[in-house]
C-alpha positions in Angstrom: 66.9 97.0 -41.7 69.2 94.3 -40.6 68.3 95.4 -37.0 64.3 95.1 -37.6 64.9 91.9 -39.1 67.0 90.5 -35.9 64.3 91.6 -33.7 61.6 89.8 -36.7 63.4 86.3 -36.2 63.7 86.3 -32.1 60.2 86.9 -31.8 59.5 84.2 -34.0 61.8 82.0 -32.2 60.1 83.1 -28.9 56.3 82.2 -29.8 57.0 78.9 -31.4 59.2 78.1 -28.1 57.4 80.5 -25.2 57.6 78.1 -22.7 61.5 77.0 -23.0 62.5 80.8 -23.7 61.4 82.0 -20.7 64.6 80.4 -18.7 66.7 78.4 -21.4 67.9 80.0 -24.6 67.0 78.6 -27.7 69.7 76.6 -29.0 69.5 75.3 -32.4 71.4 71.7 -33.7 71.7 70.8 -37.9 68.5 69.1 -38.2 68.5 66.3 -41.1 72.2 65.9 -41.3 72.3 62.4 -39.6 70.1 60.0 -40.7 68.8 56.8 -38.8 71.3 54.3 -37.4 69.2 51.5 -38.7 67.1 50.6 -41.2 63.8 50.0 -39.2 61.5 52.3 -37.3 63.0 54.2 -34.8 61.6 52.7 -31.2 62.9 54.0 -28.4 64.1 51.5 -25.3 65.3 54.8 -23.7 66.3 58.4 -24.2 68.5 61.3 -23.4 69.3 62.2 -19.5 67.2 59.4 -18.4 67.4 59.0 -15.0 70.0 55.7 -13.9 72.0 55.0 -10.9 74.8 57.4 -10.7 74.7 58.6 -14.1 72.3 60.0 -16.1 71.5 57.8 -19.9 73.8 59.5 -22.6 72.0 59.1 -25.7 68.9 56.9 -27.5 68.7 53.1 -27.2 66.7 52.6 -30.2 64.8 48.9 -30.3 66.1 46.4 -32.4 63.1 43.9 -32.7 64.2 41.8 -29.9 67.1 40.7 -32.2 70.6 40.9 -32.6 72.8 41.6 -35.7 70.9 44.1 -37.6 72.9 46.1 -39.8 73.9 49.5 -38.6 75.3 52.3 -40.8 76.8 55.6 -40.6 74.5 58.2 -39.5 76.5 60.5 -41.5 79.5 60.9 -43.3 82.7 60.5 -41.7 85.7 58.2 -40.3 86.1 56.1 -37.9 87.8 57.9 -35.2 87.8 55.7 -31.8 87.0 51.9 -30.7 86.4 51.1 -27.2 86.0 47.1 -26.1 85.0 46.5 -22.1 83.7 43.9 -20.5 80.7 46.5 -19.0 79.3 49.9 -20.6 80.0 50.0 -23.9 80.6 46.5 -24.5 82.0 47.0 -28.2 81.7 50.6 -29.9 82.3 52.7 -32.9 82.7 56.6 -32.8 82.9 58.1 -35.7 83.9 62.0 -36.7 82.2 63.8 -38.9 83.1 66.9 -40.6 80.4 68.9 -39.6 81.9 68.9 -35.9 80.3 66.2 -34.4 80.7 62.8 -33.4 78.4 59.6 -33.4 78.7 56.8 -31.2 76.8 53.4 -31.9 77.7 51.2 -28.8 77.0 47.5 -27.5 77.8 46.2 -31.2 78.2 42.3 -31.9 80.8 42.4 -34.6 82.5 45.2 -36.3 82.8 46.0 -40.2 85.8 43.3 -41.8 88.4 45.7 -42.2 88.2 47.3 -39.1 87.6 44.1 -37.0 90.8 43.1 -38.6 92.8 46.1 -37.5 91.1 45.8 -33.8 92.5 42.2 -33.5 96.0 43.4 -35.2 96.2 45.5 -32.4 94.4 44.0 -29.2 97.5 41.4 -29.9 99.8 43.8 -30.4 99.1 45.6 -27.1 98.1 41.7 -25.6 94.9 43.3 -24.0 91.6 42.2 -25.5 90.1 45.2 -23.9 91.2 48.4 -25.6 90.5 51.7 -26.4 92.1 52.7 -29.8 92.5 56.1 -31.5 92.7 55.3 -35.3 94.2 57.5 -37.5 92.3 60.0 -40.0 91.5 58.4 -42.9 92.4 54.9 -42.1 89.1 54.0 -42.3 86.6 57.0 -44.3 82.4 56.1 -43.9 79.8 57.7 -45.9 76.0 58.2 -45.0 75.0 55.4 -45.0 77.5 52.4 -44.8 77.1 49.6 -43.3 79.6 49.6 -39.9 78.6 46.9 -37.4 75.7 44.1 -36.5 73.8 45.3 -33.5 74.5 43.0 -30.5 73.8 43.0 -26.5 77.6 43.6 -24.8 78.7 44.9 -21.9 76.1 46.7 -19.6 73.2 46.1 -22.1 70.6 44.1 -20.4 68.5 43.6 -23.8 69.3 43.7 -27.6 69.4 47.0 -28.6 71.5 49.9 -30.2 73.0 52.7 -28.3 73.5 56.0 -30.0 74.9 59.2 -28.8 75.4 62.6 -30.6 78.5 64.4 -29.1 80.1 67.6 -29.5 83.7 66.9 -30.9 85.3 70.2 -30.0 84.3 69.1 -26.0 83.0 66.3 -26.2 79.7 66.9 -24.7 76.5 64.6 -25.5 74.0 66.5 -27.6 70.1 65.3 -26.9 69.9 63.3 -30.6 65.9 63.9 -30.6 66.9 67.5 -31.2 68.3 66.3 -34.5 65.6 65.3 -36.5 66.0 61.7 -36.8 62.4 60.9 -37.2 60.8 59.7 -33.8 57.3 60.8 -34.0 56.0 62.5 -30.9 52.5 64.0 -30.0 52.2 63.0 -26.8 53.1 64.8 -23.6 54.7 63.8 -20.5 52.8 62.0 -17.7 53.1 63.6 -14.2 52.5 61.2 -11.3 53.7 62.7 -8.4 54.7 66.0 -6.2 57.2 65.5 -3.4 57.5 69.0 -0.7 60.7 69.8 1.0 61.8 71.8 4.1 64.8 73.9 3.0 65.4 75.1 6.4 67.2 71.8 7.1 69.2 69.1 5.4 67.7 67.7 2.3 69.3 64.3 3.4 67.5 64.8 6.7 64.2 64.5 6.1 61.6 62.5 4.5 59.5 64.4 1.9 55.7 64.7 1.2 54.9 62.6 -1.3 51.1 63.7 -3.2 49.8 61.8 -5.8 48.7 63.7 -8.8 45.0 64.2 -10.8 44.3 65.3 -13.8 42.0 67.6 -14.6 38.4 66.4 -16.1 38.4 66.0 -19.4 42.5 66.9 -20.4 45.0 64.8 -21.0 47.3 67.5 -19.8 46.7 69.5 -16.9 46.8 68.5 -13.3 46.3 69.3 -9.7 46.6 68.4 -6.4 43.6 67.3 -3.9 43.2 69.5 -2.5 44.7 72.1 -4.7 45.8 74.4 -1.6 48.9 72.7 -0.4 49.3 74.1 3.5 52.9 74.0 4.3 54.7 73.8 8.1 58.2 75.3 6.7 58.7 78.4 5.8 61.2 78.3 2.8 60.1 74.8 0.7 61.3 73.3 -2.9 59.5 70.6 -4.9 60.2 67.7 -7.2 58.4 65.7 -9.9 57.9 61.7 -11.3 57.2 61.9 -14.5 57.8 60.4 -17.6 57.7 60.6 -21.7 56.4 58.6 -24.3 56.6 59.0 -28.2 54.0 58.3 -30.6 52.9 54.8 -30.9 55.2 53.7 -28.0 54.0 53.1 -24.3 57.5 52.7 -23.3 58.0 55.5 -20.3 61.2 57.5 -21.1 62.8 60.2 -19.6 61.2 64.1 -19.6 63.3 66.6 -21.4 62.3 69.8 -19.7 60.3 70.9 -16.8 60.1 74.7 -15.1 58.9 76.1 -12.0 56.9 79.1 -12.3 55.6 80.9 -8.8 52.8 83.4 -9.2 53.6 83.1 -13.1 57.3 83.8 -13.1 59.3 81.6 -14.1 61.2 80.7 -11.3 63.7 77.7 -12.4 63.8 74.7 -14.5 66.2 72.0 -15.9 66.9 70.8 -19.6 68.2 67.1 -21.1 70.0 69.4 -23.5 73.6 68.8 -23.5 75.8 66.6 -20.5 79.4 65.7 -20.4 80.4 62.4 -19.0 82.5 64.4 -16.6 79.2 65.4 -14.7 77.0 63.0 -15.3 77.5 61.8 -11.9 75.6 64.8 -10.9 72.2 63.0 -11.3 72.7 62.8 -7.6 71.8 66.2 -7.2 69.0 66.3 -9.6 67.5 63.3 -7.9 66.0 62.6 -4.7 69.3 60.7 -3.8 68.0 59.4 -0.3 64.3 58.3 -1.7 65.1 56.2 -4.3 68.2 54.6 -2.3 65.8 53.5 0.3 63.0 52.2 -2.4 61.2 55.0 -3.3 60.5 56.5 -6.6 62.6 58.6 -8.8 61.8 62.3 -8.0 63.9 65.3 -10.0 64.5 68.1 -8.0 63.6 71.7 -9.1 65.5 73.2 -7.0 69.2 73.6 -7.4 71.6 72.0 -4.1 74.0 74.3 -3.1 77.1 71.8 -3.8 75.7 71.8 -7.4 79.1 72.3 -9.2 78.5 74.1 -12.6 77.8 74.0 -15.4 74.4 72.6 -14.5 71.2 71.1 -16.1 69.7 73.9 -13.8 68.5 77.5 -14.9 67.5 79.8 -12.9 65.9 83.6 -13.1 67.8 85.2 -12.1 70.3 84.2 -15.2 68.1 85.5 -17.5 66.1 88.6 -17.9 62.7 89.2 -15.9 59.5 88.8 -17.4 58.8 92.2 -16.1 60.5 95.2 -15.7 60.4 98.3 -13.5 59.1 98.3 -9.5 58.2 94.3 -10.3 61.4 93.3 -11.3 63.1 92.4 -8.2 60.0 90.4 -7.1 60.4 88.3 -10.2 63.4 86.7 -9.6 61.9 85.8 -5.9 62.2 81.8 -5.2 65.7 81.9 -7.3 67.2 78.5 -7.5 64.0 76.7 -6.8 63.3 77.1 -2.7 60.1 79.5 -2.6 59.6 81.7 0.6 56.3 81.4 1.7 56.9 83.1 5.5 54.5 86.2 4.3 52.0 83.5 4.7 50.1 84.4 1.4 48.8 82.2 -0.8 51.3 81.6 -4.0 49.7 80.0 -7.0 52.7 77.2 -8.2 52.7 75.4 -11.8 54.8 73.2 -13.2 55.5 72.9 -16.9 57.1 69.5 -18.3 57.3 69.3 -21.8 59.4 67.4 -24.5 61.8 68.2 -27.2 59.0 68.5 -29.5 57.0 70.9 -26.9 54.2 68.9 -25.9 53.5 69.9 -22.6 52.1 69.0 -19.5 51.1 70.8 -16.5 50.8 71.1 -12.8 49.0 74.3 -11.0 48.2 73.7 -7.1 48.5 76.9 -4.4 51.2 76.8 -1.3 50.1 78.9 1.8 52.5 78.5 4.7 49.9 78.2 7.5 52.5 75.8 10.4 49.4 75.6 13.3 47.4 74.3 10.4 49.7 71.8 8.3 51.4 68.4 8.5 55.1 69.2 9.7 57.4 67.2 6.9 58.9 64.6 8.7 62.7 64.8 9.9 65.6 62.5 10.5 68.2 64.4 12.2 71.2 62.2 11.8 74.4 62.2 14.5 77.6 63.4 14.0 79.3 66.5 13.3 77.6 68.6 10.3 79.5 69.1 7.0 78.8 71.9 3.9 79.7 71.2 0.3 82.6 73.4 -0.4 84.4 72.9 2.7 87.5 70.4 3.3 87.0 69.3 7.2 87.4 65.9 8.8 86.6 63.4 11.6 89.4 61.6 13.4 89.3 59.0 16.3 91.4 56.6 17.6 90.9 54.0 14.9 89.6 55.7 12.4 89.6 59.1 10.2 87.8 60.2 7.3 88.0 63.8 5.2 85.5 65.2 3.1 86.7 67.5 0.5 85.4 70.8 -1.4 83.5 69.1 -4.2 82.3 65.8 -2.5 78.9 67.5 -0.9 75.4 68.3 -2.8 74.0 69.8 0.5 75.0 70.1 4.1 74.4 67.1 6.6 75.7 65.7 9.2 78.3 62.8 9.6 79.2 60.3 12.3 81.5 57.7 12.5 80.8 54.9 14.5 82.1 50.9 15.1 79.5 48.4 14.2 81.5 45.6 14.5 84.6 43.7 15.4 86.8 40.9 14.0 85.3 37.8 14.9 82.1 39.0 16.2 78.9 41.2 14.6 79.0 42.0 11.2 82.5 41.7 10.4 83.8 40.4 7.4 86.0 37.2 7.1 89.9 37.6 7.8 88.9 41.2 9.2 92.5 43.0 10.9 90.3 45.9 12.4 86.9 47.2 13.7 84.4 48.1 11.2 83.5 51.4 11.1 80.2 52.7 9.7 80.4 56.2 8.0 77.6 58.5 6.9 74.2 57.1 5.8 75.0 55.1 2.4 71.9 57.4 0.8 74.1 60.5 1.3 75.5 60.7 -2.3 79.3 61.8 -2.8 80.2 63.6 -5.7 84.5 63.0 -5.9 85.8 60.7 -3.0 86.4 61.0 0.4 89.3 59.4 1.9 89.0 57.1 4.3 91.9 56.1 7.1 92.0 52.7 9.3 94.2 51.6 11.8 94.4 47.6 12.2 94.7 46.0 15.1 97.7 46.5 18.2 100.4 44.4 17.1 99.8 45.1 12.8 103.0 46.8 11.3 103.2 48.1 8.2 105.6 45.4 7.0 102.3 42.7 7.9 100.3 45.1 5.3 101.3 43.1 1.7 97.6 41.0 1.6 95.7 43.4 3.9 92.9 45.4 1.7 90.2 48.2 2.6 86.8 47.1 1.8 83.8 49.3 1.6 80.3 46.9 2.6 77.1 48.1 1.6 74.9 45.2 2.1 75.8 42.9 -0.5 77.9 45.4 -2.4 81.8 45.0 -1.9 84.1 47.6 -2.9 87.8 46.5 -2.0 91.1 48.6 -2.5 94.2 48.0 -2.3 95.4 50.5 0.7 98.3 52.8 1.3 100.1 52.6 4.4 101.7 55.5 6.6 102.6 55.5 10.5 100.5 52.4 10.3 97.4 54.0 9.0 96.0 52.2 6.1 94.4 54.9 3.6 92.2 54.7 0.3 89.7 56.8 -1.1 85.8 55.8 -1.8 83.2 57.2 -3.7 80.5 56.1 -1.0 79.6 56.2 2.4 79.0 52.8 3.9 81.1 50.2 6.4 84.6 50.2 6.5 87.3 47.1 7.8 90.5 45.8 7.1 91.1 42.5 6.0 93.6 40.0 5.6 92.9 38.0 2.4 95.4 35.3 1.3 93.2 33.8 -1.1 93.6 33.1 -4.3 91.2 33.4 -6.9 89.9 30.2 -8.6 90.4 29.1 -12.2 87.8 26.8 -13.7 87.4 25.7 -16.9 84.2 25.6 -18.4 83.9 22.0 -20.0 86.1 19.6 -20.2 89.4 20.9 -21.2 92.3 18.9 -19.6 93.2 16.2 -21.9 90.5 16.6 -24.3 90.6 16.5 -28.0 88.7 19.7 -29.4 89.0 19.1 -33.1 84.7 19.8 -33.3 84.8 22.2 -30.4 84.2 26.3 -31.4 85.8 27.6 -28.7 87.6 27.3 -24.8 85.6 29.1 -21.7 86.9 29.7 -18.1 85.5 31.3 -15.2 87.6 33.1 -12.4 86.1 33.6 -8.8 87.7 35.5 -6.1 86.5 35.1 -2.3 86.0 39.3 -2.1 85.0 39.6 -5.9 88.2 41.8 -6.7 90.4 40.3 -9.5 92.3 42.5 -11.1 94.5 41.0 -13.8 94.1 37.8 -15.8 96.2 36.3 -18.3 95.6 33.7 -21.1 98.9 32.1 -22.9 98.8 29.1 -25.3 101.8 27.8 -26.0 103.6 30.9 -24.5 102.0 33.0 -26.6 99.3 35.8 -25.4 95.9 34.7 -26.4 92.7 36.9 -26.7 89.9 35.7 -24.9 86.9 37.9 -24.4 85.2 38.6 -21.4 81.9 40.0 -21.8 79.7 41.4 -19.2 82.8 40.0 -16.2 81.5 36.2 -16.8 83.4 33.7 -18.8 86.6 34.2 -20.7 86.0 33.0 -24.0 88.4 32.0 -27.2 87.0 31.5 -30.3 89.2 29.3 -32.3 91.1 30.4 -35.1 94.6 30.6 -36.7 96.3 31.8 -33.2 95.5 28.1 -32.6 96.3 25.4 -35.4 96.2 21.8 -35.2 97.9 19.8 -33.1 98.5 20.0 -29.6 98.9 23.1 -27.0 99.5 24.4 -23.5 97.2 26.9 -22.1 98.5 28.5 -18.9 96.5 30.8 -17.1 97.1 33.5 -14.6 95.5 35.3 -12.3 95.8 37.7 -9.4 93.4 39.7 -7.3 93.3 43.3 -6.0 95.5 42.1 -2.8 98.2 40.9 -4.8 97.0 36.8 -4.6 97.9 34.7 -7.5 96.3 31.6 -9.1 97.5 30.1 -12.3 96.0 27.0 -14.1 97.7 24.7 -17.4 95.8 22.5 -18.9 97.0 20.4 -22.0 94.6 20.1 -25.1 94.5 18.9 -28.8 93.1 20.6 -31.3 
């Protein structure tokens, strides 16, 4: 009986979800046991696995009205278990553990409950850092459904008021899509396709420029659509295919990100992806489930459906052939044809394609069009065969010449291409940077994403030892993006490792940074003033350590978003009159340092 009623309750759960059974198990999350972070109308700004640069979007920014310091409470009971302050991502953030095995995370906060702000600036002077991530003891601070925790602010990366809130799993810590929660955001609508971008898999995915076909829909739905004309004749014979889309909720225009989409050829289900659950620790991988070399050059956002071989696991991605066919028998093999997401059309039959893309709620939208690979008929996709020698994910290899050497490891490749490394420019003359000790040397295509680091190795100029290296840095150019480390040195080889392909030179920077106040400050009686502000500028935009002391005493000023340092007065500064000294240093070891004399 217990058997029969098993078998009962996974049929259910198969209708009511056909579409996201068919490749993704059904996965069920408490629904009801949080409740809304604020007290208005869930709006959504953005949601889960949204696609950003480098990193996919971690939870909900739910609207706050255009406003700041709205009240937000617990979504659930609890205690406060970690807070994180940073000039950028967070800004200022609560999380907070909950029994039930979860964790909550309500981030780019104004001001913190009174007790816990408090402890936070008990602490922040204790460790003399006014950017800190604490662990705070069980119990030290218990929450209940409900309380108030925070105002709702606009720090660190937050380009707009808003609150961010994430749903983690505590036992991992993996982020949890919080729509699949229940927290109330109505939805009827389904997704919006726009486009259909068609790939050659017989060569480098970063070696080619895709289709691109705009989408139709259908007469008279809302949620089918095709292609014009729907028989797409293809020059390659092995081809995968990515989407634009996007979500919206009901009442909202706002275009979000889409939750689920799966490729089904000749009515298998082929592959698919899911916003389901992400770690922080592969979030980076949005550069495999994007066109990576499209939208770095200034095309759209298109998500792959099709799996790159360097995609390390585990994966947004399922495929077929991880689950059981649809069919059984003879017909089984053929089902799991196209695993991964590249379709072999070589037979040169016609194979009817659709798309599914549907949300949490399983509104759905679809795409149906016919591939037929027909070369003497068909457009050939367009390829960019770069120079160099050709690399694969999962392989360590290396270039070396006379100047310079780079090494690619294991887990730094989505797909194979090839690499060159060149000189673009030399001290003095081209496009070389101010101070420069060596050539520049250009390395890869800067829209050939790297998963970990590849390390990069320069020699300077005849006549540099490594006892001339103290105020030499490596700096990585990408247009106007800088990226400057401070090098190691060997044989005199300077060595650091990036996290992009792009330009590469030594230079010799003995500057300092610059200390400016912001107002007058020198001299100047603040008995009516709020607060102090200073600015620091470096001439390679790499500081890496400043210092506020007033009267020899560590001060905490703030530094939202990397612009000014800001104190607000309070009783770390009575009446009377003080010294503030500042210091600063940049990434090459330059040092500034500033007094100015005040009364307060």
């Amino acid at each position: 009986m217990f058997f029969m009623r098993y078998l009962y309750t996974a049929a259910l759960l198969l209708i009511s979800r056909f579409s996201f059974a068919q490749i993704f198990p059904v996965v069920t999350y408490p629904r009801y046991d949080f409740r809304d972070p604020l007290n208005i109308p869930i709006s959504l700004a953005a949601n889960f696995g949204e696609l950003r640069p480098n990193h996919y979007h971690m939870g909900l920014d739910i609207r706050t009205q255009h406003r700041e310091n709205l009240p937000v409470y617990a979504a659930a009971d609890g205690w406060v278990a970690r807070v994180v302050i940073e000039p950028g991502g967070f800004g200022q953030a609560i999380y907070i553990r909950h029994p039930n095995g979860y964790t909550t995370l309500y981030a780019h906060l104004n001001q913190f409950f009174p007790a816990l702000a408090a402890y936070i600036q008990q602490q922040q002077y204790r460790q003399e850092s006014w950017q800190v991530a604490l662990e705070i003891p069980a119990g030290l601070f218990p929450v209940k459904k409900g309380d108030y925790i925070a105002l709702s602010g606009n720090r660190g990366g937050s380009q707009g008021p808003h609150l961010h809130f994430e749903i983690r799993r505590t036992e991992d810590d993996t982020n949890l899509n919080p729509l699949l929660f229940a927290l109330g955001v109505p939805d009827k609508t389904a997704p919006t396709l726009q486009r259909l971008a068609v790939y050659d898999r017989t060569i480098s995915i970063y070696e080619q420029s895709p289709m691109i076909l705009p989408l139709r829909r259908t007469k008279g739905s809302l949620t089918e659509y095709t292609l014009i004309p729907a028989l797409l004749m293809l020059s390659a014979p092995r081809v995968s295919f990515a989407i634009s889309a996007f979500d919206t909720q009901t009442g909202s225009a706002n275009p979000n990100g889409i939750y689920q989409a799966i490729l089904y050829e000749d009515e298998r289900p082929v592959t698919g992806f899911q916003m389901n659950d992400i770690s922080y620790n592969d979030t980076r991988n949005i550069n495999a489930h994007i066109d990576y070399r499209t939208r770095a050059t200034g095309g759209p956002w298109l998500q792959h459906l099709s799996q790159l071989p360097g995609y390390p696991a585990p994966s947004i991605y399922r495929s077929a052939s991880l689950v059981a066919p649809a069919v059984t028998g003879p017909d089984a093999t053929a089902a799991a044809k196209g695993t991964g997401g590249v379709i072999d059309c070589s037979d040169g039959a016609i194979h009817r394609i659709r798309i599914a893309v549907s949300d949490v709620n399983g509104n759905t939208a679809q795409l149906n069009y016919t591939v037929q690979y027909q070369p003497a008929r068909a457009a050939g996709l367009a390829r960019t065969l770069l120079a160099g020698k050709i690399f694969y994910p999962g392989m360590l290899d290396g270039t070396e010449t006379e100047d310079c050497a780079f090494y690619i490891g294991e887990k730094s490749l989505y797909d194979s291409v090839h690499i060159d490394c060149r000189i673009s420019g030399y001290p003095g003359a081209g496009h070389s940077l101010p101070g420069a000790v060596s050539a520049m040397h250009s390395i890869g295509a800067t829209y050939i994403p790297l998963q970990e680091p590849i390390l990069v190795r320069l020699r300077p100029n005849r006549g540099w030892t490594d006892t001339a290296s103290g105020r030499v840095v490596m700096v990585c150019v990408d247009g106007e993006k800088k990226e400057v480390l401070r090098p190691e040195w060997q044989g005199g080889w300077a060595s650091a490792r990036f996290r992009s392909f792009g330009n590469f030179q030594l230079v010799e920077d003995n500057e300092a940074p610059v200390i400016a106040a912001v107002g007058p400050l020198e001299g100047a009686v603040l008995t009516k003033a709020a607060r102090i502000a200073f600015t620091v500028r470096d001439n390679l935009g790499a500081i890496r350590h400043v210092r506020a002391e007033l009267d020899g005493k560590w001060l905490c000023f703030t530094n939202d978003k990397g612009l000014a340092y800001i104190y607000n007065f309070d009783e770390h500064c009575p009446a009377g009159k003080h010294v503030l000294r500042i210091v600063a240093e940049d990434v090459a070891g330059n040092v500034a340092s500033r007094e100015y004399s005040f009364t307060r």
